[in-house]
Every structure is written in structure tokens, then in C-alpha cells.
N, C-alpha and C positions, 0 to 999 in steps of 0.2 A: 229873497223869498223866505215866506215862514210858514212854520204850519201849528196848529193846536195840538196840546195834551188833552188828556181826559179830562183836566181841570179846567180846560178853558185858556190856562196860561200862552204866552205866547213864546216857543222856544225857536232862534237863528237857528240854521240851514244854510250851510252854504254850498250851491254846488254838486249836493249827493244825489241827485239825482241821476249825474252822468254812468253809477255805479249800480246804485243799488234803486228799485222802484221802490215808489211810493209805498204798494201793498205791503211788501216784503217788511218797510220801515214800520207801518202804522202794526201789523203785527207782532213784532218782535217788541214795538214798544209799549201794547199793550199787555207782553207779560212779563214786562220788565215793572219792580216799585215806583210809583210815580216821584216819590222822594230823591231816585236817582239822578246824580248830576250829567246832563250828556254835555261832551265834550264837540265842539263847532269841529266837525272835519273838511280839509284840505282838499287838496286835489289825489285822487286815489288810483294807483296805477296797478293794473291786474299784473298777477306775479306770471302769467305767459309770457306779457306783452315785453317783458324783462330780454327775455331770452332770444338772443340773438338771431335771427336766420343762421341757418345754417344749410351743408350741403348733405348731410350725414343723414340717412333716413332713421335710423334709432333715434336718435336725439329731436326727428322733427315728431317722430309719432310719439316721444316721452312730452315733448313741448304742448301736442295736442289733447293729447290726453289731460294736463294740467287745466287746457282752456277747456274740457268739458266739464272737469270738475268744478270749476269756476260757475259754470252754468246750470250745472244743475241745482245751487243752492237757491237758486231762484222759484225751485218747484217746489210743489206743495209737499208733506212730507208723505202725503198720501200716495202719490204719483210713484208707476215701479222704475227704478233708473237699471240702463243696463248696467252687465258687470264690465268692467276695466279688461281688456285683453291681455293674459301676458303676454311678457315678452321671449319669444322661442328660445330656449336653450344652446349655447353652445354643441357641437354634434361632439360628442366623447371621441378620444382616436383609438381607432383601430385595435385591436388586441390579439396577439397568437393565441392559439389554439395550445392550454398548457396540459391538458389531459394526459395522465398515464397508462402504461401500458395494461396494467395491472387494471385498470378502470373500463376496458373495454371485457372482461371476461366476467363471466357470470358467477356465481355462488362456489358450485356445483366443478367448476372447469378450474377455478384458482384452487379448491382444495387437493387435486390429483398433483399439484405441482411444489414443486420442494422451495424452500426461501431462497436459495441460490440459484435455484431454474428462473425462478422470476425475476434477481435481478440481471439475471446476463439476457434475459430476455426486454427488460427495462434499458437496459444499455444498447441493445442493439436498436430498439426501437426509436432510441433517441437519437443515432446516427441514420437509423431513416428519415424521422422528421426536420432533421438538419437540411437533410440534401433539400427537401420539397421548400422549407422554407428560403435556402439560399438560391433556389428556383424561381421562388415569387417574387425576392429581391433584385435580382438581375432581369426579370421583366419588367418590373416597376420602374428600375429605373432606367429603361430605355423608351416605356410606352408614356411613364411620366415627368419627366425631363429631358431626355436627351429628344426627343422625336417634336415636344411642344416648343422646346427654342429654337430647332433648325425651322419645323413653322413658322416662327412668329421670327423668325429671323433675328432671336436674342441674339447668338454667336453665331459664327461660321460653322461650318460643317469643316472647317479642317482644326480648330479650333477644339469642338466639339469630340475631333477623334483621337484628339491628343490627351485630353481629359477621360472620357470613356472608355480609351481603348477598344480589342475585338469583344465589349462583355457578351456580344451574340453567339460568339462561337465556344463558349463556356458550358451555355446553358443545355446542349445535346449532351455535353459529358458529363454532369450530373443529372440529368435523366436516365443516361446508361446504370447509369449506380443503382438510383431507383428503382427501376424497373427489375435489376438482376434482383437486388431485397425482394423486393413485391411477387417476383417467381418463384424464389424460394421458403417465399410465406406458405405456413401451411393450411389447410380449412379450419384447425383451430386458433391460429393467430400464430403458432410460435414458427421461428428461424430453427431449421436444425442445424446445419452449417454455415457458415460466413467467411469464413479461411479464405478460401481461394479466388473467392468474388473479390475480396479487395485486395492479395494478392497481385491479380493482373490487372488490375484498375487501379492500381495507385500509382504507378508510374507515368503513367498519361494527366497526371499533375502538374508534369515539369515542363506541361503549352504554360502557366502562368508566371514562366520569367519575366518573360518582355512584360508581360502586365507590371509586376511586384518591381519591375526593376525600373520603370516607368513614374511610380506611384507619386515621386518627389516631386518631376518636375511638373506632372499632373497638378498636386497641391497648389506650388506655386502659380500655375497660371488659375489657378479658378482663385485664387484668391485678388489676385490681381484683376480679372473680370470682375470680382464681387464689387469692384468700386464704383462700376455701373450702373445707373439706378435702375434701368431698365431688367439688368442681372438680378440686382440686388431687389428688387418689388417679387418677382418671379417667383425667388427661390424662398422668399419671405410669404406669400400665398402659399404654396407648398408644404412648411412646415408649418401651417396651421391646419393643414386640412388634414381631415381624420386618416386617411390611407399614408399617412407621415410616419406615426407614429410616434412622431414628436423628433424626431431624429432629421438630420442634415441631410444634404446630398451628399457630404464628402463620405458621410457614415455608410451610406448605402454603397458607393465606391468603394469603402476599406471594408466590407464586408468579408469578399471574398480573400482577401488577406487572412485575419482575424479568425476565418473558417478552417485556412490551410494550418494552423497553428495548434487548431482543435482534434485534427485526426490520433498526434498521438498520443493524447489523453483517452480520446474516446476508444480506441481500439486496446491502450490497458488496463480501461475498464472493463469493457469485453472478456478479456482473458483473465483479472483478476476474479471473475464468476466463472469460468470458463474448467471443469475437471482436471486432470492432468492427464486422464485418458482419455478427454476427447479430442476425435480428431480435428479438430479447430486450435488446439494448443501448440502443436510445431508451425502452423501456416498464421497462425495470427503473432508470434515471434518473429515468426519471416515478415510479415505485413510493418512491424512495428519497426523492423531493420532499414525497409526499401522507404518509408516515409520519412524518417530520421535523414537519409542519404538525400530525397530528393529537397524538403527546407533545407539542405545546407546546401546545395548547388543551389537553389533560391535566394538564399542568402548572400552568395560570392557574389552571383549576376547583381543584388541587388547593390552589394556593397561596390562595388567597381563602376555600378554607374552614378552611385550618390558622389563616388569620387572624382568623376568625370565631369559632372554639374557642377561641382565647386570652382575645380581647377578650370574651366570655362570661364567662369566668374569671376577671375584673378586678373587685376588691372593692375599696371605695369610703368612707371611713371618715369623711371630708366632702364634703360636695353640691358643694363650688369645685374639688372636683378630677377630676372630669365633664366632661371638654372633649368639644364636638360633635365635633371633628374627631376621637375616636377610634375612633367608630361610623363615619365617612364612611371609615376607612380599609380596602382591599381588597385589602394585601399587607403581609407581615412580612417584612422584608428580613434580622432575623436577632434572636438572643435568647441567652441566656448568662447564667453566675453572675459572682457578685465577691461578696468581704467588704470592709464600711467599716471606721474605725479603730475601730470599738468589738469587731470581729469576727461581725458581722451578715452573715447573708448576703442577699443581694439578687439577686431576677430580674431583669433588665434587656432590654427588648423596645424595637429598633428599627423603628417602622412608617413607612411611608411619610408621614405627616404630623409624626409627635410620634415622641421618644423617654421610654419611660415606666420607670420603677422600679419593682419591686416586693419584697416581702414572700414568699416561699411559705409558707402557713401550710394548716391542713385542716380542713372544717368536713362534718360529718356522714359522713365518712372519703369526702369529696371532695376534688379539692386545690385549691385556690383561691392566688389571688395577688392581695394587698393593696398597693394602690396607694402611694408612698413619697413623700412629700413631691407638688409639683406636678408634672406632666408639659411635659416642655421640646418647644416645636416645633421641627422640624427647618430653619426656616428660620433659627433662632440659631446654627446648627450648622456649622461649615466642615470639607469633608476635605481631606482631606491624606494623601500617600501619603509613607508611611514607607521609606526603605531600609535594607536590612541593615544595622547596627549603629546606626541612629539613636534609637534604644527609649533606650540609656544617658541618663536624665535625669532622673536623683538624685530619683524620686519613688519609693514606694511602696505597696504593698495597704495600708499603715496609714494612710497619708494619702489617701485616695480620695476623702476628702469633708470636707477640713478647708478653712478661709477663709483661705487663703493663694494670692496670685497662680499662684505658681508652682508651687502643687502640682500632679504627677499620678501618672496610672492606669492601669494597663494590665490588661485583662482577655481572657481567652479565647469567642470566641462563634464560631456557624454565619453563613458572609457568602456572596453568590452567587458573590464576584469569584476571580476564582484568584490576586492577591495581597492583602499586608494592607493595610488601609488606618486611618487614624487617626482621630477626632470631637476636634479640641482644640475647647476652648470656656473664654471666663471664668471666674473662678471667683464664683461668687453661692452664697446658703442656699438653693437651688432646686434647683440643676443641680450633673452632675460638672463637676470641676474639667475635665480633662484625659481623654479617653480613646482609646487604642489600642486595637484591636480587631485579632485575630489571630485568622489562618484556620483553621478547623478544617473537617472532614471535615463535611458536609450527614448 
């Protein structure tokens, strides 16, 4: 096919037609120089046609959009084109409510009050917004996970309540809270008393043992579900939708933990704005006493059942390496890896009677830990407290379990103490040589 220039000439064409019309060509080449060289074009493939099918609705309305743009070059430039639609925004996630107390009073009402009235009244206010928000946490996550996968039948319902716990029956006893704050709010916003209100209501804290003492093996199995795709799509939808926050399920779970940790900051913030003659100063002292007492019975429960979880977990490869006193034991003082010289790696649990070895190995995609050689008791054990630079002592991870006097070991584990401390010990075919233990983070 050919077609004429302006001169009469006669210019190849091959084919363009399938792309571009006639009109479109004879205009664009009437205000092009007629001097211009045109180049014979190919076979010419629209950049839509490029792009894949796909199943993705963004991606096909980004693809369509390309094909209109494509086609509108074909109109006159007189013609009005519509505009391009965007494309809708990501929805932003959710946001607390950060407003201060201070923020709710007028001009006129903040000036009658002293810099110290207002922060103990900023202090209280923030132990009322606690309650209400860890209110709306523990609804959320039972109206938005736990209640949607026993619908949809992600997990069992027994499954379900080994992970969630009673979080239902939490949520009456931080409304009690609330409600006594909000009674004793007065028409101008301020708290005159608080003492005694948490007083008798902090002891009714000590319902979240079984929860807090629960938490571990809780962890372990939703993690073990997460390998689920059907688990795993679920909880992946969730933390992208705005009422997330951007935050996990387990977050929402460890909330109420996290929260119980927070009361005795927040109650000697209270008191540290607090007069010394008001009568809010001997009953928020008492408050600060009975909350101290109850995290530490939280803590024993919680500690005796992470040691119970362990020792469950201990596989057994012969019957002599069964010591009673590992059942009798009712705290984990601390646990940790190492590799020996062969590059094995090894669990290593110190308990309150024995110090034991292990194996982590996984048997029915559970994880278990196999017991390594004998378990050494802790009375062969002497510590000793290491200072800064004392570690230098030309042992290492490769000798950690060779028969040499003076081999040793230094490994990293969880210890209660805030500094480090050492386990040297002989060296026998039983036991480590030598070991350091250095503090890590609980």
C-alpha cells in the first residue's frame, strides 16, 4: 500500500493502518516538514494489549484505563475527554482518641486551678481512659476474631478458648472501674478522691492468673495454627483493616498483661501530684502496696506454669535420665541456646533443682526437647559473679563440652538478676565444663 505527500511523492506504508487511521496520519503529516525522513513502520502493538489478564481488579481497571488512553488519541483535539478516575485511597487505620484532660476545660475553669491540681487530675484521667480503651480491646477482640473464625470455622472452638481464654469475663471488671471514676467525676470534670475506689478494686485483679499463666502456651499454639493458610489469610485481612491498628492478634491478647504492669506507674503518678494532706495520700500508698502484692502472685502462677510447659516438653531417650527432682521443680530460673564443638545446638534450662540439656528436635510438628546426656543438679553448681572484662579466658563455643580442665563456655540466656552471673563447674562427660550466662532481655 502507498499513499502521497504533499509533493506528490510517493512514500511505503506498511501495515499502519491496523493502528493508527488514515485521517490521524494525513494530519499529523501535514504539519510535520515535508523534508522529514519517515521511517517504514512494523507491526505495532498497543502497550494495553502488553499486559497480561489478570484476576486483580486494580490492575484490570489500571490496564483499562491505559486502553482509553490509547484511544483517545485518535480524537480531535477539539473533542472534551473525560478525566481519568482515581484510584480510591488506602482507608488510614484507626486512631485513639489522644486528647488531654486539660483540653476538655475552658479559659476561665483551667485558670481557678493550680499546676499541680491539673496534673494529678491529667493522671487520673489517663487511668480512666486506659480502662475504656482496654474495654474496647477486649471487645474487638472477641467480636473481631475470636466469634469470625469459630463462624467460618478457621479453628475449633476448643482451640479457640485455649488462645482467648475467659477475655469475656474481664470486661464487667473494668467497667466496674469505670463507672466508680465516672461517679465520682464531678460537673466540673475534676476527681476529688480516687483512694479508696482502687483500694477495693485492685484485688479483684488476681481473676487474671489463669489468663497471665496461660499466656505461653496460648502463644505457642497460635503460632503453630498461623501455618494455616486459611489461619494465616484471616489474621493477614485483619491487620490491614483500619479497626487493627496496625497491630497483631497476639498484641490485642497481650494487652491485658501489658495493662496489669501499668497500674503501678500510673497510681504513683497520682500520688506523686497528690498533697500530703490529702486524703488520697495514705489510701493510694495502700493502693500501690496491694498491686505490687497482687503482679507478684501473678507472676509465681505465671512462673510455675512456664515451668510446667517446659518440663512437659522434655523427651527422654533413657529411663536414668528421669530424675524425680525434675517434676518437683516449680520455677525456671532461666533457658538459652549454645552449640558444642561439633556445632550442635543445644537448649540448656536452668531449674531450681537441676540444670538440664537439651536437644530441640519436632515430633508430630510439635517441638519437643530431648534430653542430652544426664541432668547435673544444682547443688554441684557454684556461682560466681563475673565483672566486666573477666569473660577473657581463652575458652570457646568450640570447646563447650570437651574433657579438658580448663575448658570453657559462655552462652547467652534469660536470668531474673540485673547482672550477669557465671555457673563454673568441673569438667566431667555429664556436665558443662565452664559456664557464663549473660543477661538478656526476659
Amino acid at each position: 500500500m502507498v499513499a502521497y505527500d504533499e509533493l506528490g511523492s510517493l512514500v511505503p506504508i506498511k501495515r499502519t493502518l491496523q493502528v493508527i487511521d488514515y485521517q490521524n496520519q494525513a494530519n499529523k503529516e501535514s504539519e510535520e516538514p515535508s523534508t522529514k525522513r519517515v521511517r517504514p513502520l512494523g507491526r505495532v502493538t498497543s502497550l494495553a494489549n502488553l499486559i497480561s489478564p489478570v484476576k486483580n481488579g486494580a490492575v484490570r481497571r489500571f490496564g483499562q484505563t491505559i486502553q482509553a488512553s490509547f484511544r483517545s488519541d485518535g480524537k480531535s483535539p477539539g473533542m472534551p475527554q473525560k478525566p481519568c478516575s482515581k484510584a480510591a485511597a488506602p482507608t488510614p487505620p484507626k486512631r485513639r482518641n489522644s486528647m488531654l484532660w486539660s483540653e476538655t476545660l475552658d479559659v476561665h475553669q483551667k485558670g481557678t486551678l493550680s499546676t499541680k491540681e491539673i496534673k494529678r487530675q491529667e493522671a487520673i484521667f489517663e487511668l480512666s481512659r486506659g480502662e475504656q480503651d482496654l474495654i474496647e480491646d477486649l471487645q474487638l477482640a472477641r467480636k473481631a476474631y475470636h466469634d469470625p473464625m469459630l463462624k467460618l470455622s478457621i479453628m475449633s472452638e476448643e482451640e479457640l478458648t485455649h488462645i482467648f481464654g475467659n477475655l469475656d469475663a474481664y470486661i464487667p471488671l473494668h467497667e466496674d472501674l469505670l463507672a466508680q471514676l465516672s461517679k465520682a467525676t464531678g460537673r466540673d470534670g475534676t476527681v476529688g478522691q480516687i483512694g479508696q475506689i482502687v483500694v477495693c478494686w485492685l484485688p479483684r485483679l488476681n481473676a487474671y492468673k489463669d489468663y497471665c499463666s496461660n499466656q505461653l502456651a496460648a502463644k505457642a499454639l497460635l503460632d503453630q495454627k498461623k501455618q494455616d493458610r486459611r489461619v494465616q489469610d484471616f489474621l493477614q485481612r485483619c491487620l490491614e483493616s483500619p479497626f487493627s491498628r496496625k497491630l497483631d492478634l497476639w498484641s490485642f491478647l497481650d494487652i491485658p498483661r501489658s495493662r496489669l504492669v501499668k497500674y503501678p506507674l500510673l497510681l504513683r503518678e497520682i500520688l506523686k501530684h497528690t498533697p500530703p494532706e490529702h486524703p488520697d495520700t495514705a489510701s493510694l500508698e495502700e493502693a500501690i502496696t496491694i498491686i505490687q502484692g497482687v503482679l507478684s502472685d501473678i507472676n509465681m502462677k505465671k512462673g510455675e506454669s512456664e515451668c510446667q510447659y517446659y518440663i512437659d516438653k522434655l523427651e527422654y531417650l533413657d529411663d536414668r535420665q528421669k530424675d524425680p527432682r525434675i517434676e518437683q521443680c516449680k520455677s525456671l530460673l532461666c533457658h538459652g541456646e549454645l552449640r558444642n564443638k561439633s556445632g550442635t545446638k543445644l537448649h540448656v534450662f536452668l531449674f531450681t533443682e537441676l540444670l538440664v540439656l537439651t536437644r530441640p528436635v519436632t515430633r508430630n510438628e510439635r517441638q519437643c526437647f530431648q534430653v542430652y546426656r544426664q541432668p547435673i543438679p544444682v547443688q554441684d553448681l557454684v556461682l560466681e559473679d563475673l565483672q566486666d572484662g573477666d569473660v577473657r579466658m581463652g575458652g570457646s563455643f568450640r570447646g563447650a563440652f570437651s574433657n579438658a580442665d580448663k575448658a570453657k563456655n559462655i552462652f547467652p540466656s534469660a536470668f531474673s538478676r540485673p547482672e550477669p552471673c557465671a555457673v563454673p563447674h568441673p569438667a566431667s562427660e555429664r556436665c558443662l565444663p565452664q559456664a557464663a550466662v549473660a543477661q538478656l532481655p526476659p
